[in-house]
Each structure stands twice: as C-alpha cells, then as structure tokens.
N, C-alpha and C positions, 0 to 999 in steps of 0.2 A: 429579093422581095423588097430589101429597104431601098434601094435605087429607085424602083420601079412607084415604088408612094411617092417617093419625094419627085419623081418627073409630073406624074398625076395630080397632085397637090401645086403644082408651080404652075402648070396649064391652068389649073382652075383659079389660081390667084391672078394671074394675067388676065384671063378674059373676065375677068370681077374687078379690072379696074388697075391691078398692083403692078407694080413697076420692080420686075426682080432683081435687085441690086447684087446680090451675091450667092451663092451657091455652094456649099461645101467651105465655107471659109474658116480658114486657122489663121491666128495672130500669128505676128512676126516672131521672127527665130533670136526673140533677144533676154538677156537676163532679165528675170521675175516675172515673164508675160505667161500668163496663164497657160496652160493645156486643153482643148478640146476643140470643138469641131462644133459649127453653126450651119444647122439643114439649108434652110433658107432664110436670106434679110430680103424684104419686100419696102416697099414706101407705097404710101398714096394718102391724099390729102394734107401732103406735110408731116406725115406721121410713119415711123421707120418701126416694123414689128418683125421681130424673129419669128419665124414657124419651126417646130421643134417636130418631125414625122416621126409617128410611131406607126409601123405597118407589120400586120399579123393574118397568119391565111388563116388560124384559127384558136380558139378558147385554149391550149393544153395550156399553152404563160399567161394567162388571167387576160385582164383586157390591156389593148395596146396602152394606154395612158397612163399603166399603172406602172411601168416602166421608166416613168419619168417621180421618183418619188423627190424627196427633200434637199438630196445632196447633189443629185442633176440638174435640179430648178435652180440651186446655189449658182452650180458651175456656169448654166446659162445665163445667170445674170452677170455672172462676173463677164462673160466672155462678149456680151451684149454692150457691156458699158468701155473692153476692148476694143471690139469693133466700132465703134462710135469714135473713142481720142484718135483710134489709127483711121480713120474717113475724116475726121475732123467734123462730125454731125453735133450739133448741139441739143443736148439732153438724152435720155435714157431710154433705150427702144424697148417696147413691150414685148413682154414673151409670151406667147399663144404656144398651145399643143394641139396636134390634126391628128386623131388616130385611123386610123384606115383601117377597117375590119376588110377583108380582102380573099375571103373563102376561091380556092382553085376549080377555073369552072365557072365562078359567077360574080357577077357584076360588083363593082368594090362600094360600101359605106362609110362615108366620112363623117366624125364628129369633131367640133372646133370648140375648143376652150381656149377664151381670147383672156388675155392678161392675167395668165398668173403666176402670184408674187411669191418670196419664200420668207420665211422669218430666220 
C-alpha cells in the first residue's frame, strides 16, 4: 500500500511541474550520518521539497498524517538537511506531508501539507 502512494504521489508531482530527484533515499553508510529513509525529493522553481507519503486504505490508525508526529518531523529534517550537504544543494529543503486516504475498491484522496517544521 506504502509503494503504491508513493508511485501515485510521484506521478502527480511530475505532471504538476516537479522534477523527481530521488526516491527512497538513505544517507551514506558513514559514521554519525543519520538513519532513515526520504519518500521522495522533488525540485521545481529552484526549490528542493521532500514529500513524506502517508498512505492508509482506511480509518482503524487514525488519519495518515497523524503518523508523522514530532520525532518523524525531527528525523526528516535532519535527513532533508543530509540529503542536501551529500547533493551539494544549497540550503534546506522543505518538508510537506501527502496522506493518501486510499479505501480498496475506490479511487485514492490526497491531502498536502506543504512545509512543516518541527520545534
């Protein structure tokens, strides 16, 4: 099901203009480099944003996005500002969440919550 959002979600950033730079990306295998895993890095207009896919065929785990709470937001930024020194991109890509409500049987709903930050 998580595969299948994030193909969904990467079509629809493409044909919206985005330029998908990476996919499934993990930092290098070197001492202190963080741990995790980036859905997708997109660019357009100059502008480098992670999409973080939350995809759920139904309500029993609350809503997809709630899945991403305080200490996931953390991880992706650290792994966002990773991604960046190891591309050599200058400055801090923004982190959006896409949850994909995605009931079996019918057609999938996408919500986008663009840039958010963690304290």
């Amino acid at each position: 099901m998580g595969r299948a959002g994030e193909e969904l979600i990467a079509g629809l950033l493409e044909r919206s203009g985005w330029e998908v730079l990476h996919r499934n990306w993990r930092p290098a295998r070197v001492p202190g480099a963080p741990c995790g895993e980036l859905d997708i890095i997109a660019s357009r207009d100059g502008r480098v944003t992670v999409f973080e896919v939350k995809t759920r065929s139904g309500s029993d785990y609350g809503h997809p996005a709630e899945a991403v709470g305080a200490e996931k937001l953390r991880r992706l930024h650290v792994l966002a500002r990773a991604w960046a020194r190891e591309n050599r991109v200058p400055g801090v890509p923004a982190v959006d969440v896409v949850a994909v409500h995605w009931p079996r049987g019918a057609s999938p709903r996408v919500e986008h919550v663009a840039s958010v930050g963690w304290l």
